[in-house]
N, C-alpha and C positions, 0 to 999 in steps of 0.2 A: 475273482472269477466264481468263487461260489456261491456269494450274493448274488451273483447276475443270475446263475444258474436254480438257485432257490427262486428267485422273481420270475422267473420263466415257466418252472414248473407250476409257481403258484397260479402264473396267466395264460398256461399253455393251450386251454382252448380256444382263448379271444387271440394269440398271436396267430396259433394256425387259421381260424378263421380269417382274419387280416389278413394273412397270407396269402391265402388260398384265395379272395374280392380281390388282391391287387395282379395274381395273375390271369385270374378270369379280366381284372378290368385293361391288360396289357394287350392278354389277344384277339379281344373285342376292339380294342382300338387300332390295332394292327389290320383286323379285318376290317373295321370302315372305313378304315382311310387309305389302304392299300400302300401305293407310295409316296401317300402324300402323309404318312406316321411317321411322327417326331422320334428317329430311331435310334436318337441315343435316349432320350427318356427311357421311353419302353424298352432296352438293354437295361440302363440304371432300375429301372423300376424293379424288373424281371429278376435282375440279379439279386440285389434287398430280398426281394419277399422269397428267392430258393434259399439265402442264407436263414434265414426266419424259420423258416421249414424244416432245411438239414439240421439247423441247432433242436427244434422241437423234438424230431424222429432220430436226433440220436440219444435225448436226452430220456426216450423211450423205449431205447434201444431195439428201433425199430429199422433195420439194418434195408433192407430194401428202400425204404422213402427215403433214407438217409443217403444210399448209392445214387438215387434218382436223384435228388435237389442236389448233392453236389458236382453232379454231372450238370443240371442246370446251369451252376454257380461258375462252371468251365467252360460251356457255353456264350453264356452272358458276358462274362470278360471277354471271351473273344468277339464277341457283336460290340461290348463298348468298344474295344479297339478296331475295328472295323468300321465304326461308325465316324469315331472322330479320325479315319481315313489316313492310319500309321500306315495301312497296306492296305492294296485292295485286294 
């Protein structure tokens, strides 16, 4: 774990940038394609890049974006299960 965590910090502004393209490129694709978005992708996708993020900003101990991406990250699991239609 502290390997990972040392690799992180060392890349931690190309991961948050990654991050940060794949949820712009989620609700961009949500917005063109309305109901016709592939919505467990963009759940899968969504969820990945809030984990990417909360790992970043806590790694920053930046306790706000940290609250926020893992609210995301709570989110997102409930849209994947939603989407592959456990309940509606």
């Amino acid at each position: 774990m502290k390997q990972l965590n040392s690799f992180v910090q060392v890349n931690i502004k190309t991961i948050e940038m990654t991050g940060v393209l794949m949820r712009v490129f989620s609700f961009t694709l949500v917005s063109w394609l309305g109901p016709n978005s592939p919505f467990m992708f963009v759940w899968i996708f969504n969820t990945v890049d809030a984990i990417m993020l909360s790992w970043c900003s806590f790694l920053k101990k930046d306790s706000a974006y940290t609250v926020l991406n893992v609210f995301w990250i709570v989110v997102g699991i409930v849209g994947i299960v939603r989407a592959a239609s456990y309940f509606q």
